[in-house]
matplotlib code that plots the C-alpha trace (Angstrom):
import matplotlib.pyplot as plt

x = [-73.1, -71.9, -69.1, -68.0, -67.1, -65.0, -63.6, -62.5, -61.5, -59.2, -57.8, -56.6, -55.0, -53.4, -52.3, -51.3, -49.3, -47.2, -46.6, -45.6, -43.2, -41.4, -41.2, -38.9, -36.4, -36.8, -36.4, -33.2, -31.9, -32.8, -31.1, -28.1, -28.0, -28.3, -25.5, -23.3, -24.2, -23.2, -19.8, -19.2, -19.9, -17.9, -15.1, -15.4, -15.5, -12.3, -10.6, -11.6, -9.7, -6.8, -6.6, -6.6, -3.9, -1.8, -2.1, -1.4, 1.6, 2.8, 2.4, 4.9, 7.1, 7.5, 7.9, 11.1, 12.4, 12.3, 13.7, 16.5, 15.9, 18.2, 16.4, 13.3, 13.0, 14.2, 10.5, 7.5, 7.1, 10.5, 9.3, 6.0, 8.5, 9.9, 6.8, 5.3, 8.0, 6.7, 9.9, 10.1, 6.7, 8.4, 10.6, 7.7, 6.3, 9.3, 9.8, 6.0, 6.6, 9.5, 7.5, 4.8, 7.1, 8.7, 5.0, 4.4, 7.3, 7.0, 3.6, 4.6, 7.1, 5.0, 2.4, 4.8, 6.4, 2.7, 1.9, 4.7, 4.8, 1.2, 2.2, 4.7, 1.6, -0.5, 2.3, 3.2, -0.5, -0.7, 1.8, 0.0, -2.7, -0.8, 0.7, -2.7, -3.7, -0.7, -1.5, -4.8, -3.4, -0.6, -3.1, -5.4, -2.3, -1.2, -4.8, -5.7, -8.8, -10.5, -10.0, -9.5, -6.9, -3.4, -1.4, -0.5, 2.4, 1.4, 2.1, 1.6, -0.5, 1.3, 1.2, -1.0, 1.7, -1.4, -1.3, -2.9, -2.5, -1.6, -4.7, -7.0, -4.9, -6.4, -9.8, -8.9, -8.8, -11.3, -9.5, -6.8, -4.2, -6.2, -6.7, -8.9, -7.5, -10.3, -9.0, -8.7, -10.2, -7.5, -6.6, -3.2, -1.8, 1.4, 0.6, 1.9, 5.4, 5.8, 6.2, 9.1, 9.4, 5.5, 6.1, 8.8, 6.8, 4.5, 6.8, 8.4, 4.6, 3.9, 6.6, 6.3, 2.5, 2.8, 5.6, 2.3, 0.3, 2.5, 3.0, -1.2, -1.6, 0.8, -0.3, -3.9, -2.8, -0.5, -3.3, -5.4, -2.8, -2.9, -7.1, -5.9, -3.9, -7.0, -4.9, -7.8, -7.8, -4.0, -4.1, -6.8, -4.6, -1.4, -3.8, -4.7, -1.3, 0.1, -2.7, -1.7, 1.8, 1.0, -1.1, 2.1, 4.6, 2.1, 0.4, 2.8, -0.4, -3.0, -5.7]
y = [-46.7, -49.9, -49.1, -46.0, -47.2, -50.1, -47.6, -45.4, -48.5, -49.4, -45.7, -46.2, -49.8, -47.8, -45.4, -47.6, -49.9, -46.9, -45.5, -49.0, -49.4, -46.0, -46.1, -48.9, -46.9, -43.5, -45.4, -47.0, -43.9, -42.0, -44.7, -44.5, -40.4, -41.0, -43.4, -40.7, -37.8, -40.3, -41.4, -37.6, -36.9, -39.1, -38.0, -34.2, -35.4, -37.5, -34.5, -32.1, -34.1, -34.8, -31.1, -30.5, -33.0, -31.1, -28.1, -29.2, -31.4, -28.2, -26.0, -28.9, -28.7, -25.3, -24.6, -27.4, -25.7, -22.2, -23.6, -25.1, -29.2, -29.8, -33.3, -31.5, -31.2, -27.8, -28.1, -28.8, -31.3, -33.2, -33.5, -35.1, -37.3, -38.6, -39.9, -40.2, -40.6, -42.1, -42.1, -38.1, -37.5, -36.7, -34.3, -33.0, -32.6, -30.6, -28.6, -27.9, -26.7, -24.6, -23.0, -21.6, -21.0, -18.7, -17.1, -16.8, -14.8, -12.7, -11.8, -11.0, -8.9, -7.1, -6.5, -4.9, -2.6, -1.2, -0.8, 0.9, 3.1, 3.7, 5.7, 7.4, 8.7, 9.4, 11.5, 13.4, 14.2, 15.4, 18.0, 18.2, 19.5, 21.5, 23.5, 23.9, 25.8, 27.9, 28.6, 29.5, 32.0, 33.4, 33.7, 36.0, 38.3, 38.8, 40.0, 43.3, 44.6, 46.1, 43.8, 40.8, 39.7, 38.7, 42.6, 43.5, 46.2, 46.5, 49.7, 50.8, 53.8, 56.3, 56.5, 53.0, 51.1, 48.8, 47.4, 47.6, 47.4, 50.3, 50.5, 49.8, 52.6, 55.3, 54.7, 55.5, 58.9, 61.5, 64.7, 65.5, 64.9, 63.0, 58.7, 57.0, 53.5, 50.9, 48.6, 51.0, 53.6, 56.2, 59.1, 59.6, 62.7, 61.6, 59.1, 55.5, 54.3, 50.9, 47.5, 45.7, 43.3, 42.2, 41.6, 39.3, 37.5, 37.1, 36.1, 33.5, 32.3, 31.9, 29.0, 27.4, 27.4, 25.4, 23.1, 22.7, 21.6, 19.1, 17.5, 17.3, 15.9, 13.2, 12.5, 12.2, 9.2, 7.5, 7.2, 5.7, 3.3, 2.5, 2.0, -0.5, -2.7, -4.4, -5.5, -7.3, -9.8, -10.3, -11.1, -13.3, -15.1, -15.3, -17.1, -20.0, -19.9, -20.6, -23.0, -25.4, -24.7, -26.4, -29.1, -30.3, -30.6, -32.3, -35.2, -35.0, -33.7, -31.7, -32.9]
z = [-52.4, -51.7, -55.3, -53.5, -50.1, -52.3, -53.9, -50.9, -49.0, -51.8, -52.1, -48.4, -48.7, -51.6, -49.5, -46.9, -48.7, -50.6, -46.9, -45.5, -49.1, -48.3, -44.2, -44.5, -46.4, -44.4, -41.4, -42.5, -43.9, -40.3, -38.1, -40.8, -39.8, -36.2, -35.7, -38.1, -35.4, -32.5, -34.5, -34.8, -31.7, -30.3, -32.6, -31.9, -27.7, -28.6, -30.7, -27.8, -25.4, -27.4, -27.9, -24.0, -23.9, -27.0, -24.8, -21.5, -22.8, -24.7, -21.8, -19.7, -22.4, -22.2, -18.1, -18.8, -21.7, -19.3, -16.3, -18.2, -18.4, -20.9, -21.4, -22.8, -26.5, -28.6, -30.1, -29.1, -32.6, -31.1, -27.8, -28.9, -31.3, -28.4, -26.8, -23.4, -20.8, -17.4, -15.5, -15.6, -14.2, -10.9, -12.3, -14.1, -10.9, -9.4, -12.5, -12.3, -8.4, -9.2, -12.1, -10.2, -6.7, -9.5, -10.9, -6.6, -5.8, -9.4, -7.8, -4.3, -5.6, -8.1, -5.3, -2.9, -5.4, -6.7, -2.9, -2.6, -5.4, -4.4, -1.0, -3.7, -5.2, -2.5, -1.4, -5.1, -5.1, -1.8, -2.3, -5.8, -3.7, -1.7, -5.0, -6.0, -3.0, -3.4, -7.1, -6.2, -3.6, -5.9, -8.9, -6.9, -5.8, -9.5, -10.6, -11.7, -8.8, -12.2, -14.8, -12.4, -15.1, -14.6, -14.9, -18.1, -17.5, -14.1, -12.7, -8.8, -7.5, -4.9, -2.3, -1.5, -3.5, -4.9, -8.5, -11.5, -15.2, -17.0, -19.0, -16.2, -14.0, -16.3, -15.3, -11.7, -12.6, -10.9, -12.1, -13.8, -11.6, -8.7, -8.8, -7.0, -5.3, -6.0, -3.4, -0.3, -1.9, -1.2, -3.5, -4.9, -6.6, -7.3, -10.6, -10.6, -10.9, -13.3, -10.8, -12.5, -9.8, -9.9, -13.9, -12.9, -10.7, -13.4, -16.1, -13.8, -12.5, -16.2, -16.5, -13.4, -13.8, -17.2, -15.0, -12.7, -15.4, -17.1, -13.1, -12.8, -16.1, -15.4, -12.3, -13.7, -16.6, -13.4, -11.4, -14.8, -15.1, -11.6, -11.5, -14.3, -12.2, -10.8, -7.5, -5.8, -8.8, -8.4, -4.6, -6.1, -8.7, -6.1, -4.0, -6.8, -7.5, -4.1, -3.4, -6.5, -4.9, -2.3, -3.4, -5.9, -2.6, -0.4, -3.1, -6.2, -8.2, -8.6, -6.8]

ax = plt.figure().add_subplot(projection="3d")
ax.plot(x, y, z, "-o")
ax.set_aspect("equal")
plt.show()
């Protein structure tokens, strides 16, 4: 008993002194990664905020170039050539307020004309609306009572002078020689006479009514375009806009 527990006693110093020779290198090895993933990430924190720097010194190069500093650079790579140049952060500063007083009244402007061409809509479909009604009115006078189609070769019944189309006129007949009005129900012995001027009507209702359509169907993709627009999140944007405005002429900065 007493050769076993030696045994097992020396199994675990063993196993002791193997864990105690490889910790020290694990452990040297795991500090060695963590100061790398500090080191990078410091690195990728100082690229970030080089990169915000790139953009926002690109972005100041670029309101100068389009409001006609002729001290700015003609690239962006010569103007970063050039270095940081204190004694123009005030005209930075103006050039900066004159850029967005521009983007301010671009808005303004583009506000009032939508809200104007709005009303111009409101209107068109109003009388859109209007035509619509009429349509609806005129398209009901030009229908055959039997069919309830527009007349085909309309014709008119005498002596009630209502219309129908020629074929549906023959099944007004009760005799021979007698029709029977379905409309007023009067009876006519004197056959029909052909209405030329209701098959002008129609012809010219035919072209005006595909006129009508073109005008609803644009009117429908306007007013898609117009849901587009998105006119609260402009007011919104003219609002930051004339807000940094403002900040810029009263502190120099953006505070």
């Amino acid at each position: 008993m007493s050769a076993l527990q030696k045994q097992t006693e020396d199994s675990v110093q063993l196993r002791e002194e193997l864990l105690g020779k490889a910790k020290f290198p694990l452990m040297a090895e795991l500090r060695e990664l963590e100061d790398r993933v500090l080191k990078n990430t410091a690195a990728l924190h100082q690229a970030h905020l080089n990169r915000k720097n790139l953009v926002k010194q690109y972005w100041q190069w670029r309101q100068r170039v389009e409001l006609g500093d002729v001290k700015a650079g003609k690239t962006f790579e010569e103007e970063l050539e050039r270095g940081p140049r204190f004694r123009h952060v005030g005209v930075q500063n103006v050039i900066q307020t004159e850029y967005l007083s521009q983007q301010v009244d671009w808005l303004r402007q583009l506000l009032r004309r939508e809200q104007t061409f709005r009303r111009h809509v409101l209107r068109v479909e109003s009388l859109v609306n209007e035509l619509r009604e009429v349509n609806l009115l005129v398209d009901q006078s030009l229908r055959c009572p039997v069919c309830q189609q527009i007349c085909k070769d309309p014709v008119s019944l005498w002596p009630c002078g209502h219309s129908f189309c020629q074929a549906c006129f023959e099944t007004l007949s009760v005799s021979a020689y007698l029709h029977r009005c379905s409309v007023c129900f009067s009876v006519g012995s004197e056959g029909c006479l052909p209405n030329l001027l209701l098959s002008e009507i129609i012809a010219k209702w035919a072209v005006k009514e595909a006129g009508y359509s073109n005008v609803t169907d644009s009117l429908r993709e306007v007013k898609d375009h117009m849901e587009m627009f998105q006119r609260d999140k402009m007011q919104l944007r003219l609002n930051a806009l004339e807000y940094r405005s403002k900040q810029i002429r009263d502190h120099g900065y953006l505070t």
